[in-house]
N, C-alpha and C positions, 0 to 999 in steps of 0.2 A: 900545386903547393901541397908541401906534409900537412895530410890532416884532415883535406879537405874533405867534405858530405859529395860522395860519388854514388849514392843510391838513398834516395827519397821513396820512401813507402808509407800508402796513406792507410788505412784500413778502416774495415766495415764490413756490410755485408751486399753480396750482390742481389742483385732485382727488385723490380717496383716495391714490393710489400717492407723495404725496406731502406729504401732512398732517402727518406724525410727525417729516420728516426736517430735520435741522438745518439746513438750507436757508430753512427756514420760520419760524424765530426770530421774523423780523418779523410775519408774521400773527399769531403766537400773541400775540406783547405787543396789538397793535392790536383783537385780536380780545375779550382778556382787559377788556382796558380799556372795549372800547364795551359790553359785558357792567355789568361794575360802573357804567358812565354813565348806563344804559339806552337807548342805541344802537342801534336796528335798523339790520343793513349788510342792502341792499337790492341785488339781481342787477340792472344794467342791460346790455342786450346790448349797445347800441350804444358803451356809453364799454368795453366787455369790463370791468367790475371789481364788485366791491361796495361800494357807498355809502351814507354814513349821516351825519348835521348834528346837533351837539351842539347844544342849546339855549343860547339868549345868556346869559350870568350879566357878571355886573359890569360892564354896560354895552358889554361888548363883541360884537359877531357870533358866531354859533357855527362853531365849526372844525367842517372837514369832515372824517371819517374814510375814507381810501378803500385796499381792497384790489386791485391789478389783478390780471385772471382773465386775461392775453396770455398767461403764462409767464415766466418771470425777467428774458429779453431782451430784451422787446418793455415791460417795466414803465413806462416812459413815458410811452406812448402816455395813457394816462387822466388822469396827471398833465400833462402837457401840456392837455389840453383843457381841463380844470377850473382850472387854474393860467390859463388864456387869458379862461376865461369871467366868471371872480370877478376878473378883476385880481388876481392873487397873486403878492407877487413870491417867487423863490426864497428868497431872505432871508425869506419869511415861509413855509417849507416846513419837515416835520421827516420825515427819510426814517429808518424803522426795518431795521435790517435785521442778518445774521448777522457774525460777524467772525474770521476763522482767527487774527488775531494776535492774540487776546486768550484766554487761560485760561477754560472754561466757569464762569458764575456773575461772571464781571467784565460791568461795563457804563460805557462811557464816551459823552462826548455832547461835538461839536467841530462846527463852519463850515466848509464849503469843505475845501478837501485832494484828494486824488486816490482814484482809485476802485480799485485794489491787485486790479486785476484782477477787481472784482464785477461781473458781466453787468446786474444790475439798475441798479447807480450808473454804470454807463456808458451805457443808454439813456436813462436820467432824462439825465443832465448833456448828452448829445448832444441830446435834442429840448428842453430848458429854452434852453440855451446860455448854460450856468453853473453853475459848481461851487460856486454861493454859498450852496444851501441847506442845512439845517442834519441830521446825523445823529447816531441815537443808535444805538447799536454794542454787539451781544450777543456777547460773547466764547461758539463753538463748540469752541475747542482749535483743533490743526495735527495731523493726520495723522505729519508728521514728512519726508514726501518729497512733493516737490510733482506729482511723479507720477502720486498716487494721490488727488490732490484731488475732482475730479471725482467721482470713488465715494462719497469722504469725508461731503462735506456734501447726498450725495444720499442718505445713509443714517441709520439712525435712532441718536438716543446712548444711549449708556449708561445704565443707570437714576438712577447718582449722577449722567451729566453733565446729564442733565435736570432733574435736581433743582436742583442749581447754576441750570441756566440759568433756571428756575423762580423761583428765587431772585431775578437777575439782572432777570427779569421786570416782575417784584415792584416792585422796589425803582427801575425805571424808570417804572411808573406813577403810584409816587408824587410825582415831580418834574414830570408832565406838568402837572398845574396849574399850576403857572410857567411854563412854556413858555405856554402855551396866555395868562393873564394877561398873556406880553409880559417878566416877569424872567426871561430866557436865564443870564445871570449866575449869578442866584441858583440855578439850577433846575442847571448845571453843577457849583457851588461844592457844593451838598445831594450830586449822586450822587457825584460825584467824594471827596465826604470820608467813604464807606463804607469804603472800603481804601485803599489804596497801589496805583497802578497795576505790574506785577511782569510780567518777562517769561513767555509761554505756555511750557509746555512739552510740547515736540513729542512724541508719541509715536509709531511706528511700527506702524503698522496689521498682523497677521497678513495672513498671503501668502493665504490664502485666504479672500475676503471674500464675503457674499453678493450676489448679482449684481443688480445694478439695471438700469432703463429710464434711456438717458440723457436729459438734460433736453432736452426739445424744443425746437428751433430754428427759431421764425418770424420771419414778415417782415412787417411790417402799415406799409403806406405812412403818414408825416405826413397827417394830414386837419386843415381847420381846423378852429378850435372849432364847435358845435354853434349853428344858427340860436337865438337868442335865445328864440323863441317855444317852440321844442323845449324845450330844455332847460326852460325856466320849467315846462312840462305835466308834467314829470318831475318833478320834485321843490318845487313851489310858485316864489312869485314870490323876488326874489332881497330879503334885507331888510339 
């Protein structure tokens, strides 16, 4: 079907020191999902991510699931190749990821817009060259001072706000069938009429917080997509 979400990308960052932290919002939805789909995400070194291809149902192609292992800021780079090799246009992208202006446990889903300072949605939008594809947005709260953001969404939440976001999860997986189907529409109108969307409210972190690693800062040059014959040996022919 026109339209349809043919590449699902979660983001975050990889390894243990960063698994838990609300930063990672997106993994966990994408992770949670290819779980219940039965999904293998599969390590490839060369694209840095993990990758997994939902089986076709209703006549349509299987979306691919892909995690990038670069680091938050270099997240593009795998969406780029795969977006290059499949013919995918952004408009047929759904980027999942964290969102400080949304109250932990909300989850909202919007095209295009700006990237409010997310390091992940500004590498994707820089190597796509388009803010045309589509996100779905896990409300982690606001710190309260933009000072201490950084620390903020490097560290882990609350037992309630996980829950919440747990929540928020939840109840995003359950609209990806539509997405995936190709009703964008319908699959906004479903999450979007859980709540009433309601300003975050910010709270103010204690002065003494525990001390993290900050997020690592690479640099992995554009490479073009992957010789046809490669990639094909990787993960079967393309159908």
């Amino acid at each position: 079907m026109a339209g349809a979400i043919r590449l699902v990308v979660g983001l975050g960052n990889p390894g243990k020191d960063y698994e838990r932290t609300r930063h990672n919002a997106g993994f966990w939805l994408v992770e949670r999902f290819a779980v219940q789909s039965g999904v293998a995400l599969r390590k490839d070194g060369k694209y840095q991510a993990l990758v997994g291809r939902m089986d076709a149902a209703g006549g349509t192609a299987g979306a691919w699931l892909v995690l990038p292992q670069s680091f938050m800021n270099a997240s593009g780079r795998a969406v780029q190749m795969l977006a290059g090799f499949f013919k995918i246009l952004p408009s047929e992208i759904l980027v999942v990821h964290d969102e400080l202006d949304f109250a932990p446990g909300m989850a909202k889903m919007k095209q295009g817009g700006g990237i409010a300072g997310h390091n992940g949605l500004k590498d994707i939008s820089q190597r796509l060259g388009s803010h045309d594809y589509w996100r779905l947005r896990l409300g982690i709260g606001h710190p309260g001072d933009k000072n201490v953001v950084a620390d903020y969404v490097l560290n882990k939440p609350s037992a309630a706000d996980r829950e919440a976001i747990d929540g928020a999860i939840g109840r995003g997986i359950e609209i990806l069938p539509l997405c995936l189907a190709g009703d964008l529409q319908g699959a906004m109108q479903k999450l979007h009429s859980f709540e009433k969307e309601k300003p975050v409210e910010k709270k103010v972190e204690p002065k003494s917080k525990p001390e993290t690693k900050p997020e690592p800062k690479v640099e992995i040059p554009s490479q073009k997509p992957a010789a046809k014959g490669l990639f094909a040996s990787l993960f079967g022919k393309k159908k």
